[in-house]
N, C-alpha and C positions, 0 to 999 in steps of 0.2 A: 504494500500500500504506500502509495506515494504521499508524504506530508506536505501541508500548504509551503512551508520552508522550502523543503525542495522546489517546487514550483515558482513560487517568488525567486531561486534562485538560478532557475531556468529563465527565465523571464530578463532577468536580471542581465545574465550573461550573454544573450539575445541582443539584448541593448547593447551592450558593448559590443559584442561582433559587429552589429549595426555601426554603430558610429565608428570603428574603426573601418569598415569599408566604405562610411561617408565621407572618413578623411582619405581616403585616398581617392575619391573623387569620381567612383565609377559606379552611378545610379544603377546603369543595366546589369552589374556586376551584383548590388544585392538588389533587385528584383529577380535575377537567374537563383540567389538565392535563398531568396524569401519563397519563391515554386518550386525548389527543392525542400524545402521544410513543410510545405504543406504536402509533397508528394510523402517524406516520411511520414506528417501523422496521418494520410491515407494507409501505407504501408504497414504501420507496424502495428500492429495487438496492444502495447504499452505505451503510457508514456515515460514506463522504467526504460523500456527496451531502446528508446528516441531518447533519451536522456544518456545513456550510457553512450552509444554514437557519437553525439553533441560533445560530451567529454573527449571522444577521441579528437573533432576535429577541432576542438578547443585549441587541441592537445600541437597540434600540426600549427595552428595561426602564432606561436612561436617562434617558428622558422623564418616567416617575413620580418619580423621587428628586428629595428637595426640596434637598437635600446632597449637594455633589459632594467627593471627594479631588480634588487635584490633577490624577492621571490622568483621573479621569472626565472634570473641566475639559476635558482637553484632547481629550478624546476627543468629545464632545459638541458641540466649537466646533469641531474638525477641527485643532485645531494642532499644534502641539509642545509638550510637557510646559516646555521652557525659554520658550516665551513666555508661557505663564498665568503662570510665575514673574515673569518680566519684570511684566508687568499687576498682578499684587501687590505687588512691589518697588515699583512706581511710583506705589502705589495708587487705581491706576485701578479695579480690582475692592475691593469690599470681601471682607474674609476673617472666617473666625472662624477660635481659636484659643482649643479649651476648655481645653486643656491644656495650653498656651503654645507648645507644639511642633508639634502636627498642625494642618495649615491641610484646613479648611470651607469651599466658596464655594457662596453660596444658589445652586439655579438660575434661581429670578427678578432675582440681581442678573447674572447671565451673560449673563440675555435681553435685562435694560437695556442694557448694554455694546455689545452685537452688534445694538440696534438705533439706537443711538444715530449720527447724523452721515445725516441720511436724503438722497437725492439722488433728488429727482422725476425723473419719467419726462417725454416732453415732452408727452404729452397732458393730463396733468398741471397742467404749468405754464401750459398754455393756457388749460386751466380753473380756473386758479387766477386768470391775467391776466382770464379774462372776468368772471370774479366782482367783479373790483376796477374792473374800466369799468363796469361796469354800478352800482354801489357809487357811484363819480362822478359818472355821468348821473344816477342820482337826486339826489345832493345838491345838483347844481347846479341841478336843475328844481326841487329842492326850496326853495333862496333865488331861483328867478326869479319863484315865485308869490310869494313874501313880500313 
């Protein structure tokens, strides 16, 4: 059974996907999506089942924001809201702070972060080793002709 909460916070979130595809300025973009939400609640049985959805593509409209809040941060990288704190404390993330109070993290500096420390696969390194003997063989055949 769904509680009026939940729904208020369907509603809620509704609005903000709204207004965030009103700021980007593309009306026909949420009327394509506002006839996809009425084809779901044709579709589904629940509106558990339309809500769980809704959270996935919630879940997705993170990927376009070039600016995260801290939640988002944490939501995006899967962590806890207290370790992106941590990673700014430490400044290992850079932040903004337009306001001196609210912290911004780009999501391109998150991508940095998260891809940073890479650990090859071993096929990898195999092709990594062949590339560097063969790199040798030549240069040594290359001073045998000289």
């Amino acid at each position: 059974m769904i509680t009026n909460y939940e729904i208020f916070d369907l509603l809620n979130r509704m609005d903000r996907a709204n207004d965030f595809l009103k700021n980007k300025g593309d009306i026909e973009e949420l009327l394509e999506n506002l006839t996809l939400v009425q084809n779901y609640l044709a579709r589904y049985e629940s509106l558990g089942s339309l809500i769980k959805d809704l959270k996935k593509i919630e879940d997705l409209i993170y990927v376009t924001k070039e600016l995260f809040t801290i939640e988002d941060a944490a939501k995006y990288m899967g962590v806890s809201v207290h370790h992106i704190y941590k990673l700014t404390s430490n400044h290992e993330i850079s932040v903004y702070k337009p306001s001196g109070k609210l912290i911004y993290i780009s999501r391109k500096e998150l991508h940095k972060w998260m891809t940073k420390n890479l650990i090859l696969s071993d096929d990898e390194i195999r092709e990594m080793a062949k590339e560097q003997l063969g790199k040798l063989v030549d240069k040594k055949m290359n001073k045998k002709q000289k």
